[in-house]
py3Dmol code that shows the C-alpha trace and the ligand (Angstrom):
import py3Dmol

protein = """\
ATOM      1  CA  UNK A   1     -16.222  -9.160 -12.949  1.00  0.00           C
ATOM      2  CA  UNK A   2     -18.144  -5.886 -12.068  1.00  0.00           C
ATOM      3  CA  UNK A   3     -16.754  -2.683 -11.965  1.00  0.00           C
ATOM      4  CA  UNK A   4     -18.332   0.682 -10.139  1.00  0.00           C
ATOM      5  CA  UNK A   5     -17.907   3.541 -12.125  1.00  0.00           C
ATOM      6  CA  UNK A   6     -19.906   6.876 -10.863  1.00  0.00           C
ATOM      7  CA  UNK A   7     -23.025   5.319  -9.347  1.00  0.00           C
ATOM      8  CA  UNK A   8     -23.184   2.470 -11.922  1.00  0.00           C
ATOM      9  CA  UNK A   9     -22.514  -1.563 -11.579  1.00  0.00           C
ATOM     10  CA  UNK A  10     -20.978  -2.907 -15.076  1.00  0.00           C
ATOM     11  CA  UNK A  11     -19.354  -5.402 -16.929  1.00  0.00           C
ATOM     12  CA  UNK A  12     -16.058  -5.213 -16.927  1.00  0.00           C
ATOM     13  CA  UNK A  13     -16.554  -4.623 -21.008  1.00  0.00           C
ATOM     14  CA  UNK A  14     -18.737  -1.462 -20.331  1.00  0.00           C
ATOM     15  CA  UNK A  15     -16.657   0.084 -17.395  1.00  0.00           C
ATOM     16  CA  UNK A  16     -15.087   2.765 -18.922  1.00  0.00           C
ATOM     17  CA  UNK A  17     -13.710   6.444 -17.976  1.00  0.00           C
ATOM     18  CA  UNK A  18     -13.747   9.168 -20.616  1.00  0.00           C
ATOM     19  CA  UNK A  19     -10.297  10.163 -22.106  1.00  0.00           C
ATOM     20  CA  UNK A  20     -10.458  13.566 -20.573  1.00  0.00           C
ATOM     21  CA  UNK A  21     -10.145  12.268 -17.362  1.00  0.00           C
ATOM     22  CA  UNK A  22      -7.568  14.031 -15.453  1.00  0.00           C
ATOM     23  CA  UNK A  23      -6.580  10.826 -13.463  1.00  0.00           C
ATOM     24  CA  UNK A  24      -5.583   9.358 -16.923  1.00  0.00           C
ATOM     25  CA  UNK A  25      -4.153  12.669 -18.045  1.00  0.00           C
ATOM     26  CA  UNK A  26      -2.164  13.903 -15.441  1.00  0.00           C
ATOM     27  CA  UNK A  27      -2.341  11.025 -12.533  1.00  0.00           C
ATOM     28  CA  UNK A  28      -4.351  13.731 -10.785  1.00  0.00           C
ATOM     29  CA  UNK A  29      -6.242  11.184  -8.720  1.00  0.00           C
ATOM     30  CA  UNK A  30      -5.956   9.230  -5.179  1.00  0.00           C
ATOM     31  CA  UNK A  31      -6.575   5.994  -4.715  1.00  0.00           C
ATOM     32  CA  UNK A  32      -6.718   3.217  -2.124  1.00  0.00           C
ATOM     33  CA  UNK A  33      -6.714  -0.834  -1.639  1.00  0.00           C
ATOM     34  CA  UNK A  34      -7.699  -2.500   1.341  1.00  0.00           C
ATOM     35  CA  UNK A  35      -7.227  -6.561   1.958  1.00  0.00           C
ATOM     36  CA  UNK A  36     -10.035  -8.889   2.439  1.00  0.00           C
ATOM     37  CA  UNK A  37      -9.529 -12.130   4.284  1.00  0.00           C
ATOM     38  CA  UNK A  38     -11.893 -15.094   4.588  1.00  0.00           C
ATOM     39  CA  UNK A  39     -15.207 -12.501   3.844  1.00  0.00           C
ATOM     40  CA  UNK A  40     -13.830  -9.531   6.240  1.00  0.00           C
ATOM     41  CA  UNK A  41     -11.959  -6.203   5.181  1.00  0.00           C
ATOM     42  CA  UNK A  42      -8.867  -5.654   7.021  1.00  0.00           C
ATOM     43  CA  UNK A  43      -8.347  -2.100   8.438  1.00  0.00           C
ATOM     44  CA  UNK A  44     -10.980  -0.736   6.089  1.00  0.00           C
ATOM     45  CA  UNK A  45     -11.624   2.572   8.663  1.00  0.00           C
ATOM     46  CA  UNK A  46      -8.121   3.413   8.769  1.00  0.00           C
ATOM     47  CA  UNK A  47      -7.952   3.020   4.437  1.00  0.00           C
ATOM     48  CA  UNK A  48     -11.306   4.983   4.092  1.00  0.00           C
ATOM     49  CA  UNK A  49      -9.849   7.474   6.665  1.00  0.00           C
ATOM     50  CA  UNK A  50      -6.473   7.527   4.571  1.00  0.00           C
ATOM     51  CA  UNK A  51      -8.791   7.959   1.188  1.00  0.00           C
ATOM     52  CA  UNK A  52     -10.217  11.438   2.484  1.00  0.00           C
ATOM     53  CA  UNK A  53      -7.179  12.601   3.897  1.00  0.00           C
ATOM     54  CA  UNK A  54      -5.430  12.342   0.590  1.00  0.00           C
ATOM     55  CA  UNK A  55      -8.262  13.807  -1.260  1.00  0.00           C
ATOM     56  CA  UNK A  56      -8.486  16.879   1.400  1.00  0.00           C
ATOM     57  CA  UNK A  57      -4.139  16.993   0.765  1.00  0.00           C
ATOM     58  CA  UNK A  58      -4.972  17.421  -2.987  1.00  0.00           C
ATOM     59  CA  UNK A  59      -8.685  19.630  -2.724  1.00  0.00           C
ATOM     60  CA  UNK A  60     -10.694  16.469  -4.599  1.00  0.00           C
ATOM     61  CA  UNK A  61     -13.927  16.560  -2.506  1.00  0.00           C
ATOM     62  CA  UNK A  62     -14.888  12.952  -1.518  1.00  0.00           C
ATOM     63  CA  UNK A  63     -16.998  11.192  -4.121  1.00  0.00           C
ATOM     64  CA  UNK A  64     -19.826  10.196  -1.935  1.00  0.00           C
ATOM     65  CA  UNK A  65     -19.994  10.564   2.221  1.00  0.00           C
ATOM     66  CA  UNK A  66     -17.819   7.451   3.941  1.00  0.00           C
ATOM     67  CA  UNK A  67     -21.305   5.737   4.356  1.00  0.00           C
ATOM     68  CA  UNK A  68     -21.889   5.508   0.707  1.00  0.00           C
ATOM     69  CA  UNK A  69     -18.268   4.044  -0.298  1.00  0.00           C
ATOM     70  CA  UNK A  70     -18.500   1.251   2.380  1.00  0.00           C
ATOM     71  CA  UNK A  71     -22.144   0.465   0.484  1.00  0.00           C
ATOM     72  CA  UNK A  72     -19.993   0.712  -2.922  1.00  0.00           C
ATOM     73  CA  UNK A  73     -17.682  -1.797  -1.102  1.00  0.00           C
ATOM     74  CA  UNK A  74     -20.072  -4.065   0.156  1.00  0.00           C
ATOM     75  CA  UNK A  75     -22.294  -4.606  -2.911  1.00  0.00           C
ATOM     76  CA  UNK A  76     -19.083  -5.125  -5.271  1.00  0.00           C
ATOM     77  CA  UNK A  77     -17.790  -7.749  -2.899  1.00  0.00           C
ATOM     78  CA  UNK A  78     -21.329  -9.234  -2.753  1.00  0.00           C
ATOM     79  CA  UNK A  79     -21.544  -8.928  -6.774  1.00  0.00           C
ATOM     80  CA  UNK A  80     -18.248 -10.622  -7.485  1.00  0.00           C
ATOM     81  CA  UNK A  81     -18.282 -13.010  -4.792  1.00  0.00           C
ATOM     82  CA  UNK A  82     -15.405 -12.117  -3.477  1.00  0.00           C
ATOM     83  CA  UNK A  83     -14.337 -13.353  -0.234  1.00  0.00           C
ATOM     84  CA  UNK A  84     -10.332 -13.211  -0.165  1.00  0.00           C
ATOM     85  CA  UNK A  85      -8.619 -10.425  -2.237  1.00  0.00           C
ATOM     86  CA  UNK A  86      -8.318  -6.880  -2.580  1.00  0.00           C
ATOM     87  CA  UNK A  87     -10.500  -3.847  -3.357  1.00  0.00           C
ATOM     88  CA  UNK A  88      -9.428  -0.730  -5.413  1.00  0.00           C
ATOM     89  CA  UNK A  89     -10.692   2.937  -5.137  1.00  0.00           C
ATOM     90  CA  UNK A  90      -9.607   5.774  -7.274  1.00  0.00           C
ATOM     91  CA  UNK A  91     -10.972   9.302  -7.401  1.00  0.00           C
ATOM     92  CA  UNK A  92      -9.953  11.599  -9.694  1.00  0.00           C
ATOM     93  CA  UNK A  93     -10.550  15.249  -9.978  1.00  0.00           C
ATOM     94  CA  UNK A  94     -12.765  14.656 -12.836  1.00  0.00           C
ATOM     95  CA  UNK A  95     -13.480  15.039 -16.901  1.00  0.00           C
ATOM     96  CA  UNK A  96     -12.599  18.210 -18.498  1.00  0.00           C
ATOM     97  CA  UNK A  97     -10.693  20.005 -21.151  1.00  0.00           C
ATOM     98  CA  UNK A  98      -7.150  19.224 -20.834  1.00  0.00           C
ATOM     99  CA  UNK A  99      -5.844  22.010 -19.312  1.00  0.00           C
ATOM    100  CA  UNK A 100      -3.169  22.136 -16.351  1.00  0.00           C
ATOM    101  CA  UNK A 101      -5.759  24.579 -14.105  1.00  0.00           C
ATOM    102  CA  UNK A 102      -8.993  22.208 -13.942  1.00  0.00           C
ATOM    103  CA  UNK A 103     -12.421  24.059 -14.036  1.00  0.00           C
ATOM    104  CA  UNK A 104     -13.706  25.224 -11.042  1.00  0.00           C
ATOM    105  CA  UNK A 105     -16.879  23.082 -11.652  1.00  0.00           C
ATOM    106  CA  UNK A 106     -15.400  20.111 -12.333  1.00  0.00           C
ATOM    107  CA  UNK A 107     -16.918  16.865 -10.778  1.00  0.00           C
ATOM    108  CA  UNK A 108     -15.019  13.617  -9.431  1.00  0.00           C
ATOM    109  CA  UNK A 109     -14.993  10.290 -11.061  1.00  0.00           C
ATOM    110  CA  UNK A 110     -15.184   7.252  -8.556  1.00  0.00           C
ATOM    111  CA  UNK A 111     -14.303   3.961  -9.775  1.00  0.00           C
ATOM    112  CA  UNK A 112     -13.245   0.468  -7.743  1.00  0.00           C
ATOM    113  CA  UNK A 113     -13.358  -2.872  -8.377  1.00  0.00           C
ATOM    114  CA  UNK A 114     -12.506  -6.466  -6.852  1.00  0.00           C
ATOM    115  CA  UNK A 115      -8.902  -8.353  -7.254  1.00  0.00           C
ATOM    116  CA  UNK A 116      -9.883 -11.901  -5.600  1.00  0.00           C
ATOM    117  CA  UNK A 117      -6.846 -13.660  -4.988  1.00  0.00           C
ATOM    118  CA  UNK A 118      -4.964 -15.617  -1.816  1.00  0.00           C
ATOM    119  CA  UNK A 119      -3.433 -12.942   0.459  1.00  0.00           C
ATOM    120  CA  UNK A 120      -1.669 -15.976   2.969  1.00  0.00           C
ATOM    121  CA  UNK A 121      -0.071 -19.242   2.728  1.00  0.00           C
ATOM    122  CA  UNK A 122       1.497 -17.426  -0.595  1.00  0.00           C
ATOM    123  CA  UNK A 123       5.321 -18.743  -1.282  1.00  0.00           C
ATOM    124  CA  UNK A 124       6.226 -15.078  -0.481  1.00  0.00           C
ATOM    125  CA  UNK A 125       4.506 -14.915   2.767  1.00  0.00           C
ATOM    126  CA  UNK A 126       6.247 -18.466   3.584  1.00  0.00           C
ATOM    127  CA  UNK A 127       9.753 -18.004   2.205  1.00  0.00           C
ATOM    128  CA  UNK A 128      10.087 -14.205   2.524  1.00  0.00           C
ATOM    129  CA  UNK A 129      11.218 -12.091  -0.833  1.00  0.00           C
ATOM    130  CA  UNK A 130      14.275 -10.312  -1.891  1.00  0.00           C
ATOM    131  CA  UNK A 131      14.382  -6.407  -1.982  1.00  0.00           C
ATOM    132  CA  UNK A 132      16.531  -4.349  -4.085  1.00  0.00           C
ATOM    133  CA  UNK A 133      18.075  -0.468  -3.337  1.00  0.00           C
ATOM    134  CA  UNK A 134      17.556   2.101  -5.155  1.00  0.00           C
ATOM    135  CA  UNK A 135      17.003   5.789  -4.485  1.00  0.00           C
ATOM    136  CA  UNK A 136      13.849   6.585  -4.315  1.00  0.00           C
ATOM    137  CA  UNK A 137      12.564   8.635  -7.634  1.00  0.00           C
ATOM    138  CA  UNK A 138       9.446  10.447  -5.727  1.00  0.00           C
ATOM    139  CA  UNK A 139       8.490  13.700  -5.579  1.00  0.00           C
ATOM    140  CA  UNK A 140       7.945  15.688  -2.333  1.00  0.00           C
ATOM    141  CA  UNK A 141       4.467  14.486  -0.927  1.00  0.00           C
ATOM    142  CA  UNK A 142       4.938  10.649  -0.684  1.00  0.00           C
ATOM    143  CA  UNK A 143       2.317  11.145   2.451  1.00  0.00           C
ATOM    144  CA  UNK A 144      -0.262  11.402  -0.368  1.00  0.00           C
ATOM    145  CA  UNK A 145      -1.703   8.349  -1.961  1.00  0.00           C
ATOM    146  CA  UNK A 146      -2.216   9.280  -5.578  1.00  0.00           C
ATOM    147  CA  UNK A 147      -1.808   7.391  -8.412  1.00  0.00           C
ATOM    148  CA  UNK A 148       0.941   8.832 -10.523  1.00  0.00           C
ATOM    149  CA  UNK A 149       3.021   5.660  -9.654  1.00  0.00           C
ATOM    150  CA  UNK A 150       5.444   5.696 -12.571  1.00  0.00           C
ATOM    151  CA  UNK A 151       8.520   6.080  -9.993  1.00  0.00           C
ATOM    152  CA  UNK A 152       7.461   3.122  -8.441  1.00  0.00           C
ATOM    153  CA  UNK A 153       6.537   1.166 -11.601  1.00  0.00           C
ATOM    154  CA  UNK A 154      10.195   1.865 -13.071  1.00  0.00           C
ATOM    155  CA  UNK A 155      11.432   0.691  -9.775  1.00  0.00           C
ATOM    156  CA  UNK A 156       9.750  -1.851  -9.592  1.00  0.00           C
ATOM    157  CA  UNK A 157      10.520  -3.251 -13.168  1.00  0.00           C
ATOM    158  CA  UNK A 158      14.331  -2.771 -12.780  1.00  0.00           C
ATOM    159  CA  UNK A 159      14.483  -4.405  -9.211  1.00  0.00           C
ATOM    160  CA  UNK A 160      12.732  -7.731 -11.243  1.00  0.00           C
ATOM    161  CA  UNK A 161      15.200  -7.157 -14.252  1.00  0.00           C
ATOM    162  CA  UNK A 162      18.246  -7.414 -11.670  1.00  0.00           C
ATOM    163  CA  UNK A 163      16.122 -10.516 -10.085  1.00  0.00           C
ATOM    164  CA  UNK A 164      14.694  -9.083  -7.173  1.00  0.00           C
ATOM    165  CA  UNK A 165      11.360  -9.423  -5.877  1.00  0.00           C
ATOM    166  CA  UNK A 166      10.753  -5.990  -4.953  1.00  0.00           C
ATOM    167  CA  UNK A 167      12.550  -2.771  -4.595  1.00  0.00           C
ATOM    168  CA  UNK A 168      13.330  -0.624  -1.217  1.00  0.00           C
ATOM    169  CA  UNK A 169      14.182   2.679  -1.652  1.00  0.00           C
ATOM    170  CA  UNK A 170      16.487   5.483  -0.053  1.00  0.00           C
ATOM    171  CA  UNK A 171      17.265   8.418   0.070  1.00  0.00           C
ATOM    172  CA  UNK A 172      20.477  10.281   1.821  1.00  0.00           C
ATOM    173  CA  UNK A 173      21.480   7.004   2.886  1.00  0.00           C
ATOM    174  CA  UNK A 174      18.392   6.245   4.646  1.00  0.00           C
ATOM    175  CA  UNK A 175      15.675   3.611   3.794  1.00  0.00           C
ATOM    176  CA  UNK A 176      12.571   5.664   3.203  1.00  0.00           C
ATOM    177  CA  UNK A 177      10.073   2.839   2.521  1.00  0.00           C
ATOM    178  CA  UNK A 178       9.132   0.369  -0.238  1.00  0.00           C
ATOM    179  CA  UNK A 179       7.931   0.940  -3.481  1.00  0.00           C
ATOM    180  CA  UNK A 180       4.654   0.058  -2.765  1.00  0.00           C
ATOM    181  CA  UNK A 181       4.963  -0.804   1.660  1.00  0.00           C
ATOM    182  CA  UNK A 182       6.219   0.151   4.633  1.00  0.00           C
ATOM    183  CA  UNK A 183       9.628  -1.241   5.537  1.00  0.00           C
ATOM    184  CA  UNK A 184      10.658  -2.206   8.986  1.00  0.00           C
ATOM    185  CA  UNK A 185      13.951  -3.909  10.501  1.00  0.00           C
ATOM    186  CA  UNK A 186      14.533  -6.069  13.648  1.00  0.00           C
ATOM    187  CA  UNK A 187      18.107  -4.596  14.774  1.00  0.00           C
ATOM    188  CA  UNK A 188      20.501  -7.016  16.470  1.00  0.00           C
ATOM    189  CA  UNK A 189      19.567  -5.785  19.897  1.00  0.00           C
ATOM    190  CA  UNK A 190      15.790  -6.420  19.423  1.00  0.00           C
ATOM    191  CA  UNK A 191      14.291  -3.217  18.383  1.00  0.00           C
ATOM    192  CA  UNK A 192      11.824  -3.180  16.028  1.00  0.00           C
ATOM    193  CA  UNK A 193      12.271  -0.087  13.960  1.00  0.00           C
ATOM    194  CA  UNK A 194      10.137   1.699  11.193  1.00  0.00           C
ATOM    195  CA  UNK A 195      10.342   5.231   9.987  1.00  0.00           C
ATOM    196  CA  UNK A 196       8.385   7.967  11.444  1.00  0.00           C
ATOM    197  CA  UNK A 197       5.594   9.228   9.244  1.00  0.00           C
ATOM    198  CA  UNK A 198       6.467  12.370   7.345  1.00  0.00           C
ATOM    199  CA  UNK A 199       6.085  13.766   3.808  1.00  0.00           C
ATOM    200  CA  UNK A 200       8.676  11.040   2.808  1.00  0.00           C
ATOM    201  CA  UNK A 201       6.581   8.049   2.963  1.00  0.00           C
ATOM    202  CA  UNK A 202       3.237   6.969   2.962  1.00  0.00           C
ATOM    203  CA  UNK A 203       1.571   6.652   6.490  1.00  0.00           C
ATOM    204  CA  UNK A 204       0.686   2.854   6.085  1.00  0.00           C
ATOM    205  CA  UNK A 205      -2.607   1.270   7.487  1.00  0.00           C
ATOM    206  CA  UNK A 206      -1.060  -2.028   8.194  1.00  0.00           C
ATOM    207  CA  UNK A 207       1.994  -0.053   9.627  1.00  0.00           C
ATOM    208  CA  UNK A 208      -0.172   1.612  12.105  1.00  0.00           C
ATOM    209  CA  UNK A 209      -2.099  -1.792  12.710  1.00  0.00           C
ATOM    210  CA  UNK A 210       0.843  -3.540  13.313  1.00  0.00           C
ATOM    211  CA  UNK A 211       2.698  -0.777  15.765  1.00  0.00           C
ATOM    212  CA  UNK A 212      -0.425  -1.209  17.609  1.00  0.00           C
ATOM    213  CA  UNK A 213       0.076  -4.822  18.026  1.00  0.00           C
ATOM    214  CA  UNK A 214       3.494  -4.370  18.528  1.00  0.00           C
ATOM    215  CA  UNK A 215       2.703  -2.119  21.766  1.00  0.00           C
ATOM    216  CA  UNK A 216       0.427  -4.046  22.980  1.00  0.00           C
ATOM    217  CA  UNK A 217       2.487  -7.188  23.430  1.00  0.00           C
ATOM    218  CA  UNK A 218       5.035  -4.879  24.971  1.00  0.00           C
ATOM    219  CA  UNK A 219       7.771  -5.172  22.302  1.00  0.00           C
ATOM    220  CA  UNK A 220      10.584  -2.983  21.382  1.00  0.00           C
ATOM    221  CA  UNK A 221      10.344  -0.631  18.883  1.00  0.00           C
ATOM    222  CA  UNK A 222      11.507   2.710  17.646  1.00  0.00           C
ATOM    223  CA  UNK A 223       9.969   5.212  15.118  1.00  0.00           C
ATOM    224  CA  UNK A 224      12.822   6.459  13.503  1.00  0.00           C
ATOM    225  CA  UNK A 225      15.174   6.563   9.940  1.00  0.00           C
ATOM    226  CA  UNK A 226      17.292   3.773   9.525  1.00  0.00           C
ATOM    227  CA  UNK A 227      20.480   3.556   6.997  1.00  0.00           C
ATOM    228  CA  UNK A 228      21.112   0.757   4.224  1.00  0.00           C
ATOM    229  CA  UNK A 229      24.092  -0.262   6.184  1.00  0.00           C
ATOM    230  CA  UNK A 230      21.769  -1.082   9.475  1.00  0.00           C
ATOM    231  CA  UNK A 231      18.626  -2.540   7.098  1.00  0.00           C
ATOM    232  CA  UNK A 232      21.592  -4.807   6.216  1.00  0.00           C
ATOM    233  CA  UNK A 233      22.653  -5.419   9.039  1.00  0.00           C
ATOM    234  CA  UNK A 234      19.436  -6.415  10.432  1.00  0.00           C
ATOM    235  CA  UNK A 235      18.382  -9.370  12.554  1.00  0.00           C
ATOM    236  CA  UNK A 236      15.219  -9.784  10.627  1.00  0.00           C
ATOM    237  CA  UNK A 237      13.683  -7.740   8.147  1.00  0.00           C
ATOM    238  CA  UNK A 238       9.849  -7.415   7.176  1.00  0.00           C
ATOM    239  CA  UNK A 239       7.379  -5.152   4.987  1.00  0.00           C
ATOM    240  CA  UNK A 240       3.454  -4.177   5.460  1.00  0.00           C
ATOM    241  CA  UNK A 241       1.131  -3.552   3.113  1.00  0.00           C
ATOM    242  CA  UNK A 242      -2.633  -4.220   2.529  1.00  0.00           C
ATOM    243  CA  UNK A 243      -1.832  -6.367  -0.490  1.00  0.00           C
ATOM    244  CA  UNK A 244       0.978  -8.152   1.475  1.00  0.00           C
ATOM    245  CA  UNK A 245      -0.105  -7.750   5.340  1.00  0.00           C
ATOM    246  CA  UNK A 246       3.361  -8.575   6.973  1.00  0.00           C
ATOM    247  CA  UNK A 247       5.717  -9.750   4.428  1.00  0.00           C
ATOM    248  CA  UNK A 248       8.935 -11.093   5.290  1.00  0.00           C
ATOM    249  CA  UNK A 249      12.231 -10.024   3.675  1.00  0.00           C
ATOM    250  CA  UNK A 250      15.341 -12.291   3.940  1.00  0.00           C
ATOM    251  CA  UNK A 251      17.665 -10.411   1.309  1.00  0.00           C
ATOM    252  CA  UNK A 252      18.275  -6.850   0.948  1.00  0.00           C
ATOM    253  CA  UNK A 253      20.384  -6.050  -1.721  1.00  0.00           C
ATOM    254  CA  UNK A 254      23.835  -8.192  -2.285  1.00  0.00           C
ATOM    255  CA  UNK A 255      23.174  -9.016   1.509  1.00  0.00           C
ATOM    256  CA  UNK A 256      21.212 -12.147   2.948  1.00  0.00           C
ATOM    257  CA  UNK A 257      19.389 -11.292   5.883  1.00  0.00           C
ATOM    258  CA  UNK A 258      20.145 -13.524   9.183  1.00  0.00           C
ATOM    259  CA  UNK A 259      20.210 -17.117   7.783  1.00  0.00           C
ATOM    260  CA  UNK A 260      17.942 -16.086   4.418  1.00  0.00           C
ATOM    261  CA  UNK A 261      14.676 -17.744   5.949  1.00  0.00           C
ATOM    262  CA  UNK A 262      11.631 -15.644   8.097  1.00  0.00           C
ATOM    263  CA  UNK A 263      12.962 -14.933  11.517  1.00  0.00           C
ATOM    264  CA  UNK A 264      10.710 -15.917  14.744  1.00  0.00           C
ATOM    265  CA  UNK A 265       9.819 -12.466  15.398  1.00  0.00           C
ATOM    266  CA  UNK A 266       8.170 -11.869  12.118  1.00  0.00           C
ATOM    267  CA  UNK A 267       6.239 -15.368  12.172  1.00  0.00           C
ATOM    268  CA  UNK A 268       5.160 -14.155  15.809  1.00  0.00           C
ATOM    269  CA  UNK A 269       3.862 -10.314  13.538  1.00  0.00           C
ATOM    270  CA  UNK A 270       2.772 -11.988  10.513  1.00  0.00           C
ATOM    271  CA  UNK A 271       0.838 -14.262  13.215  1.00  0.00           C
ATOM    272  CA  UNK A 272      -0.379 -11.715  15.420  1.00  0.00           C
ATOM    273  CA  UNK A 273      -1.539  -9.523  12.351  1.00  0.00           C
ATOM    274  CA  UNK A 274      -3.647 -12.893  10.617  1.00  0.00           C
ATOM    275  CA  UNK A 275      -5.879 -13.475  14.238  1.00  0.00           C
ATOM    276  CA  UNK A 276      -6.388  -9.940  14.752  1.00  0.00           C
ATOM    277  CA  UNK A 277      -7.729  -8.822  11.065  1.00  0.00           C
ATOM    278  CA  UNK A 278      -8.717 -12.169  10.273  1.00  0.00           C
TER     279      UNK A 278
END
"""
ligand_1 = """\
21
LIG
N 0.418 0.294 -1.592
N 4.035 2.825 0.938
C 3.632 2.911 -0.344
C 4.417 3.759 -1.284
C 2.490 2.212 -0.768
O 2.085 2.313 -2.039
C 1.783 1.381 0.161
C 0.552 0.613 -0.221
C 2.251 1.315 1.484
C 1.569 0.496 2.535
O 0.336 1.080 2.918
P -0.847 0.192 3.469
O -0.308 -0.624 4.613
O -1.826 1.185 3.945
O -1.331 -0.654 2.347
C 3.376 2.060 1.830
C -0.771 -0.394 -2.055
C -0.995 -1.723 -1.417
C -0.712 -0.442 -3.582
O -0.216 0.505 -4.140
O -1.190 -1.406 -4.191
"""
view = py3Dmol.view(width=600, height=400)
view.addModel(protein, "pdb")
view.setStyle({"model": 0}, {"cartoon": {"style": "trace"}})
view.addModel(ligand_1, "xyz")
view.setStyle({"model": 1}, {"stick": {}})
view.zoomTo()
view.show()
């Protein structure tokens, strides 16, 4: 595999980042991963628009103009061969002294690289997954996508150590998202409901995709917080995320969700979702 690293194409041997990096330091970095299916990138504008709103949140200037990170895109896919996977960006502030304050002069490292692997027709995206609660261990400014992910990680480990596929979190009694997606809920009366973007999640791509589709066909749906008790309670129950599109969840918790398989409405999203990106 090739890796970019600051203007460079290398071996995956050679692709390194000095130790005075302040992404590996002090997770002072953003980062981004958009889905390829069958050769085509799946909501790339809305990740690339996502990747210099973060860095703007954060004061990292962008690495190179959008132009020149599509290019970095295209020629890694084309290097690797890559035609159904993922792709990774990070930008970090850049190398310097450790020091909390980072020089003014300091420049940004850019790296990404290629994850080739089968997005659909996964067991997961067949049979659904299991999700387990906890609160959610984030700081304040879950809106930006950096990668000091150790809250999630932790999560992430415990909810497999119980036997879970995946972790939802909360927070005063209210799903806030997934550890690493957007979580949504069918209710019993056929609403489809998400929460509203704010500092306490991240504003998904394939959440905003997805609403879009969900407007157009005229369904139900809601943008607001929703407890445990309703996500339990749920008709159906689904998550979005680049690496997962629309992923359906039939337990939540101690709780099966409708009869444990994928309800009809989210074949009919993760459907929808497939012939529109793919
Ligand atoms: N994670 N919420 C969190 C906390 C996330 O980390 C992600 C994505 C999402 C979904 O966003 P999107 O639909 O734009 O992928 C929501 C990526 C896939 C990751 O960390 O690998």
């Amino acid at each position: 595999r090739q890796i970019y690293v600051n203007g460079g194409y290398l071996a995956e041997s050679e692709a390194v980042i000095p130790v005075m990096d302040r992404g590996f330091l002090f997770g002072d970095a953003i980062y981004e991963v958009t889905a390829m299916i069958g050769g085509q990138l799946i909501d790339n504008d809305l990740h690339l628009a996502r990747l210099e709103r973060s860095l703007a949140a954060i004061d990292i200037p962008m690495p190179l103009p959008l132009d020149g990170i599509r290019q970095v895109q295209a020629e890694l896919i084309r290097r690797n061969g890559m035609s159904d996977g993922t792709i990774y960006l990070q930008v970090s502030r850049g190398t310097a002294e450790r020091d909390f304050l980072p020089a003014a002069e300091i420049v940004p490292n850019f790296v990404a690289f290629t994850q080739p692997r089968n997005l659909r027709d996964t067991p997961a995206q067949r049979n659904g997954i299991s999700v387990a609660l906890m609160p959610d261990p984030r700081w304040d400014r879950r809106d930006i996508k950096t990668s000091m992910l150790l809250g999630q990680v932790l999560a992430k480990q415990a909810a497999h150590a119980q036997g879970f596929d995946d972790v939802w979190l909360h927070e005063d009694g209210q799903i806030t998202e997934g550890a690493s997606s957007t979580a949504f809920i069918l209710t019993t009366e056929g609403t489809i409901v998400t929460r509203p973007n704010s500092h306490s999640t991240l504003p998904g791509c394939t959440r905003q995709a997805v609403l879009k589709l969900i407007e157009a066909r005229g369904l139900r749906f809601e943008e607001r917080a929703f407890t445990i008790a309703e996500a339990q309670e749920a008709e159906e129950a689904f998550l979005t995320s680049a690496s997962s599109l629309v992923q359906p969840v039939v337990r939540i918790g101690e709780r099966m969700i409708g009869d444990g398989r994928p309800g009809p409405a989210t074949r009919h999203l993760q459907e929808l979702y497939l012939q529109t990106a793919g």
